[in-house]
LORO-531280 format. One record per residue: residue in one letter; x, y, z of N, C-alpha, C in turn. Coordinates in steps of 0.02 Angstrom, whole numbers, plus 50000, padded with zeros to 5 digits. Each point is the difference from the previous one (the first is absolute). Layout:
N
AXYZXYZXYZ
...
This chain:
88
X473615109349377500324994349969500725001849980
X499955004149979500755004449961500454999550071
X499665003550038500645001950063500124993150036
X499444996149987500224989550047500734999049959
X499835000149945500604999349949500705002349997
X499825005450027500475005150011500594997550056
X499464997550048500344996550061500014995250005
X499914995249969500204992849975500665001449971
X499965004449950500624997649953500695005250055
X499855003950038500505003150050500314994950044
X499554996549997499804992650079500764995449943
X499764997949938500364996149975500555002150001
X500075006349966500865004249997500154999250043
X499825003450077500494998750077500094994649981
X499734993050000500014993250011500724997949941
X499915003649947500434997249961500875002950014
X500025006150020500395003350025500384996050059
X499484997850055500154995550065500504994349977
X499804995949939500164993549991500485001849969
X500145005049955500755000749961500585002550043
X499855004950052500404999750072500074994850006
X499584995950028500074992050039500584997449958
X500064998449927500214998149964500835001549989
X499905005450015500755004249959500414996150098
X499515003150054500584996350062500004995449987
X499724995949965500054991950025500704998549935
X500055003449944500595000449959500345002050036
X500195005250036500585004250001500254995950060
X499634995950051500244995850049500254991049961
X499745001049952500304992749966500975003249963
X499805003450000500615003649960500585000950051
X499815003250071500335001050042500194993350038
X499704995750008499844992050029500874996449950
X499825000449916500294998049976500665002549992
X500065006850018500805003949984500234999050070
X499704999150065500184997850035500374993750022
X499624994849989500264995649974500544997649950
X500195003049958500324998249951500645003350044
X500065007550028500415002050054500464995550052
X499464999050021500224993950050500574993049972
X499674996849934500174995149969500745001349973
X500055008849977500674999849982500455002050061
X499845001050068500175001150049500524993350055
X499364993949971500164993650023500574997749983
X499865000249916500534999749951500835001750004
X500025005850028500575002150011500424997750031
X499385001550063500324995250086500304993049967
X499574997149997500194990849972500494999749947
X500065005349965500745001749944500545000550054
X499755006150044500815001850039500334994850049
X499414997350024500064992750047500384994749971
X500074999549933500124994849942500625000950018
X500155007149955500655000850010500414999550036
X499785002550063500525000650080500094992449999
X499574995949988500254992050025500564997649954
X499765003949948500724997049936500755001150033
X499905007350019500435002150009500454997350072
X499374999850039500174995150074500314992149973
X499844997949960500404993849992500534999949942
X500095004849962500705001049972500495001050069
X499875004750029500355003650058500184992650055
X499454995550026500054993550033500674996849964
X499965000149922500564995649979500615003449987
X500085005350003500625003450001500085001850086
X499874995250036500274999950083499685006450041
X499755005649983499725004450045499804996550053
X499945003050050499694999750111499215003149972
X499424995650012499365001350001500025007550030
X500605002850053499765007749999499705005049953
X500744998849967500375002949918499465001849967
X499684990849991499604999849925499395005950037
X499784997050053499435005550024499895006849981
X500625002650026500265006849991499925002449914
X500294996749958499995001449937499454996049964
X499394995450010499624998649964499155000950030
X500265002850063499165003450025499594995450030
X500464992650018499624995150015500084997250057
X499604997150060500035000250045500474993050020
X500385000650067500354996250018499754992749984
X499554996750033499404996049997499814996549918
X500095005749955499624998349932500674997249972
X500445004050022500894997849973499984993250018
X500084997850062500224993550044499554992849945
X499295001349985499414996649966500664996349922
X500355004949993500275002149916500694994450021
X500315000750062500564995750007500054992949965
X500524995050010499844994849992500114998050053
X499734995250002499704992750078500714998350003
């Protein structure tokens, strides 16, 4: 009886051992999931900041007469995205 016991409660420990593993990856992948993410988000962020800017700058530059080359050259923005910025 003593030794069933013995191995019951060994049976439980592995078992409990198993599930707190299980547990701690399933944290440490929510953690990684989420810093990842948040990575990315300030990543987006930037882009869509620096994008902001270049257009500001592309249409200050439009009204002080620059050649859609120019602005290209100095605001990182493509011929195409310049021309969009013109007026009709």
């Amino acid at each position: 009886m003593v030794e069933e016991l013995k191995t019951i409660e060994m049976g439980f420990t592995d078992y409990i051992a198993a599930r707190q593993k299980e547990f701690d990856w399933l944290r440490q992948g929510k953690e990684q999931g989420y810093e990842a993410g948040l990575q990315q988000g300030i990543e987006q962020g930037l882009e869509r900041g620096a994008h902001q800017k270049a257009l500001e700058t592309a249409k200050k530059l439009i009204a002080r007469g620059y050649e859609p080359e120019d602005i290209a050259d100095l605001s990182g923005l493509t011929i195409s995205q310049i021309q969009e910025l013109l007026p009709s």
